[in-house]
Every structure is written in structure tokens, then in C-alpha cells.
N, C-alpha and C positions, 0 to 999 in steps of 0.2 A: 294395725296397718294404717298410716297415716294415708288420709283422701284428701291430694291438694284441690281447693277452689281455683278457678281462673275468675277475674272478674273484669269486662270489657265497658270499656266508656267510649262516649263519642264526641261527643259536643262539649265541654266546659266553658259556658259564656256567660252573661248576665243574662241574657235573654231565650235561656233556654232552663231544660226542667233540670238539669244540674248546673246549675248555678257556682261562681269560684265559692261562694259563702258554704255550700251544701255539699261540694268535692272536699273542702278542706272541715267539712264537720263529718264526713265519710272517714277522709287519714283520721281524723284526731281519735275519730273513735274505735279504727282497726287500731292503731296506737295503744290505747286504754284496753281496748280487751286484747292485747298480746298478741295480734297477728304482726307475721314480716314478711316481707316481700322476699322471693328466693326468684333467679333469672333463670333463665330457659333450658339455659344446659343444668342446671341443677334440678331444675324439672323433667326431663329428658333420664336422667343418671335416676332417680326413683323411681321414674314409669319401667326403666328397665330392670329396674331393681339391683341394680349394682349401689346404689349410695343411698339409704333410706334418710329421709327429710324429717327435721322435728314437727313436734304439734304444729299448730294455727300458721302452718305458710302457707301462702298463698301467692299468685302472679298475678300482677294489674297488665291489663293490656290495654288500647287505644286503636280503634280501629279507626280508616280512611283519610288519616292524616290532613286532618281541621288545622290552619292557623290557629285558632285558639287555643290548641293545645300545647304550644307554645307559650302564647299570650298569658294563660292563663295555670295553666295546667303545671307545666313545666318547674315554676318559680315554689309550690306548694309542694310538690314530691319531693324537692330540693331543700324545701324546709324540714320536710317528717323525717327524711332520711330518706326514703322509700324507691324505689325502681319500675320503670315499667318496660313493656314491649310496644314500639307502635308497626301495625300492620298497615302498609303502604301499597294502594292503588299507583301504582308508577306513571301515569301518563298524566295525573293531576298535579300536581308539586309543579311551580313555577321554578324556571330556569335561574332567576336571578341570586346572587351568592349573598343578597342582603338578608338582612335578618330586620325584624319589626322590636321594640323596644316591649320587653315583658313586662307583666301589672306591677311588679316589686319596681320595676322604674319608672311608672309611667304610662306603660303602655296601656290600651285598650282598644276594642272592637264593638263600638256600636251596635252595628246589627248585621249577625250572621245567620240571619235568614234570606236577608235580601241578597245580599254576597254569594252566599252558600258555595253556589256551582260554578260563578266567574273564576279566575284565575286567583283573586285575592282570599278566596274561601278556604285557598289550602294551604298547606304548610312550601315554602320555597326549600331548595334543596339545600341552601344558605343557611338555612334554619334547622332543617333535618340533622345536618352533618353538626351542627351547634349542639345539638342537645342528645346525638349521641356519643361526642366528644368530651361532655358532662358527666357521665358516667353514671347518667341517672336512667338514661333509654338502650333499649336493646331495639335492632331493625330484624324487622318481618316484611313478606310479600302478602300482597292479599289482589293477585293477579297486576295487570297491568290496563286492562280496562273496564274492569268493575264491574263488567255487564251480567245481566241476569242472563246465564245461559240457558237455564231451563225455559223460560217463558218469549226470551227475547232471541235474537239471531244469534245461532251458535257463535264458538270461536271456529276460526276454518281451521286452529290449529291449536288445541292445547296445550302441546309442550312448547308450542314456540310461546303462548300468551304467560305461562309460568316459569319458562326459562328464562323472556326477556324481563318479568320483574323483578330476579332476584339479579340478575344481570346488571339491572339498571342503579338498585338499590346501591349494588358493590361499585359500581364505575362510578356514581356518584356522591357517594360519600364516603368511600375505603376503608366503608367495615364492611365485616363478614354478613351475610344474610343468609340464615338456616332454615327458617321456621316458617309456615306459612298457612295463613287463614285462608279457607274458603269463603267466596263473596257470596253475599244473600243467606250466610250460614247454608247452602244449597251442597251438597258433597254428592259425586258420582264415585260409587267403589272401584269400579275397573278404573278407574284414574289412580287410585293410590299410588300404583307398580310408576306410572310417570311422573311424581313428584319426587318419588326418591333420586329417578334417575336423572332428575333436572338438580341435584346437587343440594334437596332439605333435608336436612333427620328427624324434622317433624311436623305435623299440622293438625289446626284445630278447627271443628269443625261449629256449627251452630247450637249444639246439641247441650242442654243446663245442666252439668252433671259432673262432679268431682273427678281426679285424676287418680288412680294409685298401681302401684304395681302391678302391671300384669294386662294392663289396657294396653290400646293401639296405641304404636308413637305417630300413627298417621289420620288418626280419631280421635283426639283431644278432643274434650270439652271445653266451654267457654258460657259464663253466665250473663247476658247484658243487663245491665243499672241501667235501671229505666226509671227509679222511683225514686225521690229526694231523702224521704225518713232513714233515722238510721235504725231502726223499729223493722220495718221492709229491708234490710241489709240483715238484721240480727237473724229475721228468717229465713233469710235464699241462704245466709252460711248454714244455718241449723237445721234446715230443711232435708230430710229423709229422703228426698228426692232427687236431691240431687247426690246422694250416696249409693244409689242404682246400682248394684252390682253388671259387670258386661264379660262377658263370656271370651272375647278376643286375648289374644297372647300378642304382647309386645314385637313388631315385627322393623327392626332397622333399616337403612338405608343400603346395605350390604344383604341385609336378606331379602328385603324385598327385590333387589336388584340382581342381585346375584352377581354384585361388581361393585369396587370402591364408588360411592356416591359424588361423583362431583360438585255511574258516580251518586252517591251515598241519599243517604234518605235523613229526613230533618233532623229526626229524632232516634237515628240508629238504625232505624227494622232491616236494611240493609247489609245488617253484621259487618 
């Protein structure tokens, strides 16, 4: 029984711990040992166990939709072949339909510390809809205003705060938006029942642990790269731990429903 990995990135910039030099020594070397990237419904279709997946897939994903992801990220996946998913905070993406010039052209971003949280920290919707138009990005929600709800002021309204991000994702870029991350990696169970019926068939949660048949489609795991070696990659994939057997049975948007289914931290800890 194949255990897909998920592996979450956030930041790809010069000035950060994944560096373009160290994203693109991560592909070269998923590459060399034989992993490939499979997209979301193809991940989704194994966890149900309707379509089992070969060895070493795996899904790259990108959480809080950084401009550099773009800048930097974008041009590299586009090189290895590779795919990813980006989970999008919807109230950060600037409005404007431009796009910033990628590092294969030119482009680059100084310092995305000091940026971070301004408007030019994130990816414009100009750009989102570019790079899923590429065929290299799949779109995810990862709520609409990112807040910690456990610690910080609730949402006064959950299904509105997850309905309007996938809402937002689709009006603004006219693709489909299925899948959706929990912010802060933070998950409330009684919420499940409301994601499905805000129109996802899946979501992932914080939790570092392989995918395989017979898990929740609304309890994904997801590993975050936090660490440049590709040494520290060879382990989080061959890690036992994260092959944790989980007791839940796969539960869809139709079951759980009982009806056809209709801002970040420097270095990630955010999810």
C-alpha cells in the first residue's frame, strides 16, 4: 500500500532558509531518487482507494501565496517538470492583473522580510491566475483571513470565512478550487461536516504524516521544509513516522454531507 508524502514550502527567496539555489537542489534531487509529483484529484482518487498511485509520488504544495513563489519558485518546477498546489489566504493577493517578471527573466525580490506583510509580499491575482494557467499550479484555500483562530478572535462565521475563500479563488482566477488547508495547521473536528458542504473534497491538515488509502479526505497530512539539506529531506521521506498508521475511513463530500458538495509567519510556522 503506497503512503503518499505531501511536502509544504513557503518562502523560496535569497534571503530565506530555502533559498532558489536549495529549492532547486530539493527537485534535482526528488528527480534522482525517482519521486513525481501526482495533483490533488489524483491524490484524493488513492485516499479513496479507487485509483492506487505508484511508488515515490508525492504532492508539493505552497502555502500563503508569497510573491516569490512566483519570482522564484514558479520558473524551477517549470524546469524539473514538477507540479504543485498553492493554498491561498484570499484577502492577501493584490488586486492588480500584473504580473512581476520571474528570475529565468530577470526578475528578483530583494528582501522579503521587510515586504512580507505589505501588499507587495504576496502573490497579485495577475500572477496567481498566470501560474495556474501554466499547468504547473493547482489552487487551494487556506481560509480568507489567515487568522489564528484558536488564540486570536474567532471568525464570527466559519462557513462564511471558507466559503468566501474558495469563492474568491474561483471568481478570481476561473479555476476550480477544491482542496483546502487549515491556517496555523490548527484543525477543529466538528468543522469537517462544514468544509465539505462549502463545496471541498478535501483538506489538509498540519499534522507530518503520509497519505494512503483509507485516511480522512478531510485529515490530510502535510510535512513543512523547514530545513535546506537534502540529507534532512532523505529523512522526513524515510521517516517511520511519518507512516503512522490512522484509524479514520475515507469520508467524501457526499458523505459527510449528505448532499452533492458544492497573515503568515516568516518562516512558515504558520502552515
Amino acid at each position: 500500500m503506497t503512503a503518499v508524502p505531501v511536502l509544504t514550502y513557503h518562502h523560496v527567496a535569497p534571503d530565506r532558509a530555502i533559498t532558489p539555489e536549495v529549492f532547486e537542489t530539493h527537485l534535482r534531487w526528488l528527480e534522482e531518487k525517482g519521486y513525481h509529483t501526482i495533483q490533488l484529484a489524483t491524490l484524493e482518487a488513492h485516499v479513496a482507494g479507487t485509483a492506487p498511485v505508484s511508488e515515490k509520488s508525492l504532492v508539493l504544495t505552497f502555502a500563503d501565496a508569497y510573491g516569490d513563489n512566483w519570482v522564484y519558485a514558479h520558473p524551477l518546477l517549470k524546469k524539473y517538470g514538477m507540479t504543485a498546489a498553492l493554498f491561498i489566504p484570499t484577502a492577501f493577493p493584490t488586486l492588480s492583473p500584473l504580473k512581476r517578471l520571474t528570475s529565468e527573466d530577470g526578475g528578483a525580490i530583494a528582501d522579503t522580510r521587510t515586504m512580507e506583510h505589505g501588499p507587495d509580499g504576496f502573490l497579485s491575482w495577475g500572477e496567481i491566475k498566470a501560474m495556474a494557467a501554466s499547468g504547473v499550479w493547482e489552487l487551494g484555500a487556506h481560509t480568507h483571513t489567515h487568522r489564528c483562530f484558536k488564540t486570536e478572535r474567532p471568525y464570527a462565521s466559519f462557513e462564511d470565512e471558507i466559503l468566501l475563500s474558495r469563492q474568491t479563488v474561483e471568481r478570481q482566477t476561473g479555476f476550480p478550487c477544491s482542496a483546502f488547508a487549515w491556517p496555523w495547521g490548527q484543525t477543529a473536528e466538528d468543522w469537517a461536516n462544514r468544509i465539505g458542504k462549502s463545496g471541498y473534497r478535501l483538506a489538509f491538515t498540519g499534522e507530518a504524516c503520509r497519505n494512503e488509502p483509507g485516511d480522512d479526505l478531510f485529515g490530510l497530512g502535510r510535512t513543512h521544509v523547514r530545513q535546506a539539506s537534502t540529507s534532512w529531506l532523505a529523512d522526513v521521506l524515510g521517516s517511520e513516522t511519518l507512516a503512522r498508521p490512522r484509524a479514520s475511513a475515507p469520508k467524501g463530500p457526499s458523505e459527510r454531507t449528505g448532499a452533492a458538495a458544492e497573515a503568515p509567519s516568516s518562516e512558515g510556522s504558520q502552515a
